[in-house]
N, C-alpha and C positions, 0 to 999 in steps of 0.2 A: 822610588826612581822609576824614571819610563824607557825604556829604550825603542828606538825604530830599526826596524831592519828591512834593507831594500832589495830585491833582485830584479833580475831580468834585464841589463844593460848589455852590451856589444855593438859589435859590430855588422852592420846593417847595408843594402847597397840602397840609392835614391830609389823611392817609388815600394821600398818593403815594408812592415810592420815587426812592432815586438809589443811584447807585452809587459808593464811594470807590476811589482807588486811591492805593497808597504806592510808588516805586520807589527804591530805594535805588544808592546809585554811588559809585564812589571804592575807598579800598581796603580793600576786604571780604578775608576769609579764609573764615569761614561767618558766617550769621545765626543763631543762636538763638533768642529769643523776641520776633515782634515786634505788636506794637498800637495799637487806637487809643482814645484819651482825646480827653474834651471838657471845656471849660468854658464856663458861659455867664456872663454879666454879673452882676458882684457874688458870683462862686460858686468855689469850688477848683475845679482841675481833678480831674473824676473817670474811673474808668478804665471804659472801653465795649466794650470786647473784647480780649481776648490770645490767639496760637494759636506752641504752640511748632512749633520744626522739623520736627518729626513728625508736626503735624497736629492737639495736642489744643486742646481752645478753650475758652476760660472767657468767660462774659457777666457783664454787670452784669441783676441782678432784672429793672431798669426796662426793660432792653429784648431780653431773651429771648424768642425766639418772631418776634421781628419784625426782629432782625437778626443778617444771617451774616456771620462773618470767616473770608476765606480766604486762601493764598498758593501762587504760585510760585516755588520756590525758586531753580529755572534760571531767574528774572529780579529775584531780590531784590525782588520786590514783594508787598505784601499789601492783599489787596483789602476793602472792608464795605458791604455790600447791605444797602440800609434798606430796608425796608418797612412799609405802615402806620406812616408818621411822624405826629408829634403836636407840637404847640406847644410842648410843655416838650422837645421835642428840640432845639431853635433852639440852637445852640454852635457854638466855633469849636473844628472837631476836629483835633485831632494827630496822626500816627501816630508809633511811638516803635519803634527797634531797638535791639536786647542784639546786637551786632558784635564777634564773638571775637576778642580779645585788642586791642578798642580799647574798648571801651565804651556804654556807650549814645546815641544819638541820636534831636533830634527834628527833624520837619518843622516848616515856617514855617505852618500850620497852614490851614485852610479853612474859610467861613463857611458855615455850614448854617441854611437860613430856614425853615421850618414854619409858614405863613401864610397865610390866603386873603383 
């Protein structure tokens, strides 16, 4: 079994940054691709960054330029640095791992407020 565990959500005013973190535990072999998605109220959940094993990273449009997804491998964690948040960021984010030869996982997810 994989578990994800997420920190670093709150509450934020427009125009500040936080930092996410995803660590992952249990029984891994490698990670592959792992990221984070949001959804907010009344909305699918959309996807907000993915970066494979290697390091490449894909953004969603709405929040290129303003935020970075990173990871250490040697700790099964993946990191995403907001900056210049905005109100329509407010979601509860997830991060999600592609876990070889078990499958995908997510976290129990974390509240992001973008509010003054």
């Amino acid at each position: 079994q994989v578990q994800l565990v997420e920190s670093g959500g709150g509450l934020v005013q427009p125009g500040g940054s936080l930092r996410l973190s995803c660590a992952a535990s249990g029984s891994i072999f490698a990670i592959n691709a792992m990221g984070w998605y949001r959804q907010a109220p009344g909305k699918e959940r959309e996807l907000v960054a993915t970066i494979t094993r290697g390091g490449s990273t894909n953004y969603a449009d709405s929040v290129k330029g303003r935020f970075t997804i990173s990871r250490d491998n040697a700790k099964n964690t993946v990191y995403l640095q907001m900056n210049s948040l905005k109100p329509e960021d407010t979601a509860v984010y997830y991060c999600n791992a592609a876990v070889v030869t078990s499958g995908r996982f997510w976290g129990q997810g974390t509240q992001i407020t973008v509010s003054s």
